[in-house]
Phi, psi and omega in degrees: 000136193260140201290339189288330178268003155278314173302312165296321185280336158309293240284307187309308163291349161293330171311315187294290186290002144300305203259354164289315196286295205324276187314315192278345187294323224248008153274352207260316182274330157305346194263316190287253177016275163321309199265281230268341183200083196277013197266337175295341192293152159228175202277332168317298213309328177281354145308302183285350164318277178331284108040296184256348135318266197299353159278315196314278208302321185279007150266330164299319163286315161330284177301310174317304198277011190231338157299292165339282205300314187296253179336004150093031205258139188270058181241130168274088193268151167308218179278302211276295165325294175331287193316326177281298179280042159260276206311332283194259188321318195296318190286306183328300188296301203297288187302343155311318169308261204331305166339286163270015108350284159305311181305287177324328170295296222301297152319002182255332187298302164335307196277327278245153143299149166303335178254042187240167181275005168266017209274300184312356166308302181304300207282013162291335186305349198253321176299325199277331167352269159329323183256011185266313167295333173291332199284301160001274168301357215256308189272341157311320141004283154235034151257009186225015165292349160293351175273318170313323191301314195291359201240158169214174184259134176318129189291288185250182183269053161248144170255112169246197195041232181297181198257017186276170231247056178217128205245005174266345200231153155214162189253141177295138176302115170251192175263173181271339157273354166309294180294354171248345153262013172264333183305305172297340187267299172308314170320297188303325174294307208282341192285296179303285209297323200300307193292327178304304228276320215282303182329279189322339197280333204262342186267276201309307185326286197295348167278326139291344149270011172256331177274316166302332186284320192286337180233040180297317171229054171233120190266354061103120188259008180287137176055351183330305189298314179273012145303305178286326174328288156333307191299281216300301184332286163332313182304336198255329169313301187287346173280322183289007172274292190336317214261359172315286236264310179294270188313322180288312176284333169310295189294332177304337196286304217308292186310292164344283182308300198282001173269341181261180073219147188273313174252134163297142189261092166347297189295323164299320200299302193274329147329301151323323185268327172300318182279001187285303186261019157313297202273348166285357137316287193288327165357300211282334187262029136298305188315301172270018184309293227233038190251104173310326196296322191279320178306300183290331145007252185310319179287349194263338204269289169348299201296321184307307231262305177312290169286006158258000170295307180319312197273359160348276179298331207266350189274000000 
């Protein structure tokens, strides 16, 4: 083992315990919301549930198998193990894409004037939730079984096949157009949501930058509050895009550059993987900048704690 693959394996696993507490944390407080004070809740929240779920599993199929690779461990998977984690991350990754997608319609919709014509929306939104997450999976789903077909598990602790960044799996000779439509599909996929999260990103910029103009010197204590409430949502939103739209096109030039690149690169390889699970890491503490929830939280968690302590001596 070479000190350059000790160094990628800290880097990697340290990656895994940032975004594993962050994603698990701030799912464990949606979960308090829903169950323990469902009155905090909002119809957004189950976007963002979902959302930091789904940063889980795609930092664990990601990462896991490439900390392993750093650190030499010698687990040989079959057929049927690979396949489940290839397969695992890939539907992981495509819903993180949809996902936050989704969240960005779903907030442009929110902020929309009463007289614009996304208006007749608002009162539907809550309802389509469910079926829109349902919609995702269904198709993330059944877009990546041609791929399961291409990959088996390694005979030895050698990296064959493609330059992708699973030193447990390799891929198998397919025909060529089984692989340009799956090639042709995902592209068509990342291309529609991606042209969504971007439109919409641009449609709140310009709603908020009509609003700042419109109420610069007008003060008004009416709705003030679920107005900035909104603002501030939105502001966290268009950051949690901001950093979508940098790590997707980053990791995309990166996979590129290193699939025409002549020699395979390590250093490209564990770039790649950073940049891959960069925004479900930073994802969940963007989230948690502006979550009224994490406050109540803590004063309901304070309150537990200050009054068993009080019944303590008399118990």
């Amino acid at each position: 083992m070479f000190p350059r693959d000790l160094i990628s394996g800290f880097f990697l696993l340290s990656e895994v315990f940032i975004g594993f507490v962050g994603n698990s944390l701030l799912f464990i407080l949606y979960m308090y919301a829903f169950l323990i004070q469902p009155h905090l809740k909002k119809p957004i929240d189950m976007i963002f549930t979902h959302l930091t779920l789904v940063n889980v599993l795609s930092i664990v199929f990601r990462l896991i198998p490439d900390v392993m690779a750093s650190f030499a461990v010698k687990l040989l998977f079959h057929d049927v193990g690979c396949k489940a984690v290839l397969y695992a991350y890939s539907i992981t990754r495509g819903l993180s894409i949809c996902t936050t997608s989704l969240l960005s319609a779903f907030q442009a919709i929110t902020v929309s004037p009463i007289h614009s014509k996304w208006a007749w929306l608002k009162s539907k939104l809550e309802s389509c939730i469910l079926p829109s997450l349902l919609f995702i999976w269904i198709i993330n789903t059944f877009l990546y079984i041609p791929m399961v077909e291409n990959i088996k598990g390694q005979i030895n602790f050698t990296v064959v096949g493609s330059r992708y960044p699973q030193t447990y799996c390799q891929s198998n000779q397919v025909r060529h157009h089984t692989t340009m439509s799956l090639v042709t599909a995902l592209t068509i996929r990342d291309i529609l949501f991606v042209f969504v999260i971007i439109w919409t990103s641009l449609y709140m910029v310009t709603l908020l930058f009509r609003h700042n103009r419109r109420t610069r010197h007008v003060h008004s204590s009416s709705d003030s509050s679920q107005a900035s409430s909104e603002k501030k949502a939105t502001y966290s939103i268009l950051l949690l895009v901001g950093f979508f739209v940098f790590f997707y096109f980053s990791n995309t030039f990166v996979t590129f550059y290193s699939f025409y690149r002549p020699k395979n690169s390590p250093v490209l390889d564990l770039i790649s993987g950073a940049l891959s699970s960069g925004y479900p890491i930073v994802c969940s503490y963007v989230l948690m900048n502006n979550r009224k929830i994490i406050s109540k939280f803590i004063s309901s968690f304070s309150n537990f704690g200050c009054s068993f302590f009080t019944r303590g001596p008399h118990g």
